[in-house]
Each structure stands twice: as structure tokens, then as C-alpha cells.
C-alpha positions in Angstrom: 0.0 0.0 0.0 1.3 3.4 -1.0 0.1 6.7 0.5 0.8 10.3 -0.2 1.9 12.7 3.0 -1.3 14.8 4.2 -1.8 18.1 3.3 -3.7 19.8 5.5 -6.8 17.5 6.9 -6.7 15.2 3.8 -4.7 12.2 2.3 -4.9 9.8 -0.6 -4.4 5.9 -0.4 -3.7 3.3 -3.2 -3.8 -0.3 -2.4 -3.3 -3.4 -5.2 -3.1 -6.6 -4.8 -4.3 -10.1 -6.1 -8.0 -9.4 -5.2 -8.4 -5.7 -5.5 -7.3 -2.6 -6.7 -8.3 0.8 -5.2 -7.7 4.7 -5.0 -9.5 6.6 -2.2 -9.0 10.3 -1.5 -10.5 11.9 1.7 -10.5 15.0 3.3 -12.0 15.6 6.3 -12.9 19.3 6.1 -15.0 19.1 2.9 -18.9 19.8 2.0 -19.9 15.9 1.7 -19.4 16.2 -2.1 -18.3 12.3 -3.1 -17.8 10.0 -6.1 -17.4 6.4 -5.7 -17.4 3.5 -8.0 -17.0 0.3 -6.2 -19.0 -2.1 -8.3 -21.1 -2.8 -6.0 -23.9 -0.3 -6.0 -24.9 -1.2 -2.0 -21.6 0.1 -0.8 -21.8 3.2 -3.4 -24.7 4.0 -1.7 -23.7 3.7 1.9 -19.9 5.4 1.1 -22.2 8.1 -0.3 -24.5 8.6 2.6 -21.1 8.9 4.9 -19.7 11.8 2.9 -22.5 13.5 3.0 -23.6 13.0 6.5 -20.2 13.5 7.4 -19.1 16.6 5.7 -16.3 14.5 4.0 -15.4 14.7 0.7 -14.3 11.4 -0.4 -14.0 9.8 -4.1 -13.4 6.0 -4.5 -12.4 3.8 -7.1 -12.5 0.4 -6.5 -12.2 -2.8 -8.8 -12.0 -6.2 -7.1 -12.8 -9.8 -7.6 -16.6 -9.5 -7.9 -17.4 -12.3 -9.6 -16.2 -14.3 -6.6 -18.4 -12.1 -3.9 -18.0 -9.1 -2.4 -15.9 -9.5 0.4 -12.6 -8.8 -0.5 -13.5 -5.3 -2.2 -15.8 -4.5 0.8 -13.2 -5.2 3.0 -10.3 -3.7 1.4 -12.2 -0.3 0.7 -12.7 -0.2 4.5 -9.0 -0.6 5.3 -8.4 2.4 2.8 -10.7 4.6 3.8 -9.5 3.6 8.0 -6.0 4.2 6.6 -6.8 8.1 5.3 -8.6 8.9 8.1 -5.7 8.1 10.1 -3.4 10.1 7.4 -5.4 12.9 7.3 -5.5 13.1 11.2 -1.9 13.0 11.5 -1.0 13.4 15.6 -4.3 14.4 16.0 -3.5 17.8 17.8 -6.7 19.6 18.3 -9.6 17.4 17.7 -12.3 17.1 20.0 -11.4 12.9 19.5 -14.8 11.3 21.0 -18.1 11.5 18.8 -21.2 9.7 19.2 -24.7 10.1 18.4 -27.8 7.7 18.6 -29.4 8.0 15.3 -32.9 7.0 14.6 -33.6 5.5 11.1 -37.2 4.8 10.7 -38.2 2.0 13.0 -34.8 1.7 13.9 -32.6 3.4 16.3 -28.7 3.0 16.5 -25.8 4.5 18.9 -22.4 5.1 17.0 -19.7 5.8 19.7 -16.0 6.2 18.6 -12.5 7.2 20.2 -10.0 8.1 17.8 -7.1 7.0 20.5 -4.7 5.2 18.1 -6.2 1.9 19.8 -7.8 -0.5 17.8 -11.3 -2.0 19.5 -14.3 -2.6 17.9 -17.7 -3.6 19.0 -20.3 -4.3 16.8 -23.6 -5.4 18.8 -25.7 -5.2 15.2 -27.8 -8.0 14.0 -30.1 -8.1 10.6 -33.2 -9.8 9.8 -31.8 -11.0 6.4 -28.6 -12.3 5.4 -29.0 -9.8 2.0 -29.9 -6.5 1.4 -30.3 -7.1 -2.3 -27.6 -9.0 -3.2 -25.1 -7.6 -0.6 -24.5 -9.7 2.3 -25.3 -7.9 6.0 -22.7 -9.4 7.3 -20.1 -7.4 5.1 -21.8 -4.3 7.0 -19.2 -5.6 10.3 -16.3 -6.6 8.1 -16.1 -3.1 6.6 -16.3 -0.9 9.9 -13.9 -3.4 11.2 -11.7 -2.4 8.7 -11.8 0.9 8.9 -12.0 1.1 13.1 -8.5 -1.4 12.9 -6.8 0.6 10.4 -7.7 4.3 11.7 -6.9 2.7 14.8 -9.9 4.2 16.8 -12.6 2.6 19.3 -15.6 2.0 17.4 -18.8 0.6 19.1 -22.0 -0.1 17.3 -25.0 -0.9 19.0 -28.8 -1.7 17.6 -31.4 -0.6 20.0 -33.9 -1.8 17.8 -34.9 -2.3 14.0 -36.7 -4.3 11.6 -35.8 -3.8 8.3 -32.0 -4.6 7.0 -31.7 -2.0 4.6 -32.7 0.8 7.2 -30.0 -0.7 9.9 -27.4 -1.3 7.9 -28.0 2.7 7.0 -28.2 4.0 10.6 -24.6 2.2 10.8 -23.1 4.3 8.2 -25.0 7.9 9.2 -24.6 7.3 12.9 -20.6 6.6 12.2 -20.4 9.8 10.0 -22.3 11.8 12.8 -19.4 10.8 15.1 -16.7 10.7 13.0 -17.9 14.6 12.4 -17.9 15.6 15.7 -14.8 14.1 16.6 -12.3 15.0 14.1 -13.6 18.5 14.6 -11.2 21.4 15.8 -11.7 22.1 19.4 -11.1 25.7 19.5 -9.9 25.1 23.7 -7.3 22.7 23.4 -5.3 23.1 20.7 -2.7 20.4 22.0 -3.1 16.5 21.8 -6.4 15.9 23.4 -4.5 13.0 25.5 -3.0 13.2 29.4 -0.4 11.6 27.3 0.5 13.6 25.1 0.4 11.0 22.3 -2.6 9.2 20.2 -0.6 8.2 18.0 0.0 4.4 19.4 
């Protein structure tokens, strides 16, 4: 994997290999404008609806083994995109860090709660009706924030309070995440330092 130094709040990461091949730029203190071309119109959809909810401006351009499943680009756009958001943080001097939100969606209601304390821990307390949304498997849903929450090395917890349609969950996953992600990268104009009695969050 190849990545370009940040400048300012963004960064841009290539990965190739056997399976997949993708660019992904991101930068964090955008207007939610986006264009992504994964192949697989789900994910374009839900990659969408976190640049926008977000406020990040994020373009994507993904080509993987699809005629196998969906998996490996799922997956592999998730390390990317955990990987810029890490880049484009840098030491993380002056964020607010923490960000959460419980987001209703319909008949369903979801709490998105993240640290961005260069520790990887994820929680994922989510469960789906069906096991498709279409032809995208649910279950690719925890795969990619894994990704993303092991790579940006940040505490990610997902919880479902409720919900009964897939397609409605699986949303409130990706708008709840961008509603934290949002607060907590944003500039906290009182601390301008590393938001950390350690002065690190960097490992």
C-alpha cells in the first residue's frame, strides 16, 4: 500500500493486490461532495451517505474480484478509507477525538460511539433480519467498519437498539458513524494540544 503525506486535513491511499485494486482520496474538512465507483452499488450508496452525513469529501475507485463475492472489495475499501482517516488526522492535535450520536432510522434506532485513541477495539452489537440487502451480504456491513476502526486505529462501538428492516440498519450504521466521525475530528477551538494526558494518540 502506497500513501501520499497529508496536506492539511486530507490524504490519498492506493492499495493493489491479487484481489483488488483501489484509490481513495478523503479529506475531512469538505462539503460531503463524493464520487465512488466500487462495483457494487450497495456500498456506493452507503460510502455516499457517509460523505455526505459526514461533511467529508471522499471519491473512491475500486475494482475487485466481484465475480467471486463481495468481500474482498468490501473489505479492502474499508482498510483504505481507516487508513486516510488516520493520514489525514496526522498526531491528531486539536480534535475534539470522541463522537457519538444515537441515530434514529425509521423504525430503527442506532448508537455510533468512537475514540480516535490510536487503539484498535471494535464492537459491533448489530444484528439483521436477512442475510442480503439485495444481493449484498449484512454481514459485510461488520467486516467493513472493522476495517476501517482497525486501520484508523480508533474505538468503534456499534449498538442496535432496535430495528426491523435490513436496509434501514445497515444505514443507521453508516449515518450514525459519519455523525461521530464529524464531531470528533472536529477542531476544538480550547485545546489546541493532543487531546490526551499523554500527550500522544498516535499508538
Amino acid at each position: 500500500m502506497s500513501r501520499s503525506a497529508p496536506l492539511s486535513r486530507s490524504a490519498e491511499v492506493s492499495r493493489q493486490t491479487e484481489e483488488t485494486r483501489i484509490r481513495l482520496s478523503l479529506n475531512l474538512d469538505g462539503s460531503g461532495s463524493s464520487r465512488i465507483e466500487t462495483g457494487i452499488g450497495f456500498l456506493d450508496h452507503m460510502l455516499t451517505l457517509l460523505s455526505r452525513h459526514g461533511l467529508f469529501d471522499l471519491t473512491v475507485d475500486a475494482e475487485g474480484d466481484l465475480h467471486v463475492d463481495h468481500h474482498h472489495t468490501v473489505e479492502d475499501v474499508g482498510i483504505c478509507l481507516g487508513q486516510a482517516l488516520a493520514d489525514a488526522l496526522g498526531d491528531k492535535a486539536g480534535i475534539l477525538r470522541y463522537g457519538d450520536i444515537t441515530l434514529p432510522m425509521e423504525e430503527t434506532l442506532l448508537t455510533s460511539a468512537l475514540d480516535l485513541s490510536g487503539r484498535f477495539a471494535f464492537v459491533f452489537r448489530v444484528s439483521f433480519p436477512t442475510e442480503k440487502i439485495g444481493d449484498f451480504d449484512t454481514q459485510l456491513v461488520q467486516e467493513f467498519w472493522n476495517a476501517v476502526a482497525s486501520r484508523a486505529r480508533m474505538n468503534l462501538h456499534l449498538i442496535l437498539h432496535h430495528g426491523s428492516n435490513s436496509h434501514h440498519i445497515a444505514e443507521a450504521c453508516f449515518k450514525a458513524t459519519a455523525r461521530a466521525l464529524r464531531q470528533a475530528v472536529a477542531v476544538d477551538p480550547r485545546q489546541p494540544g493532543i487531546p490526551s494526558s499523554k500527550g500522544t494518540l498516535t499508538e
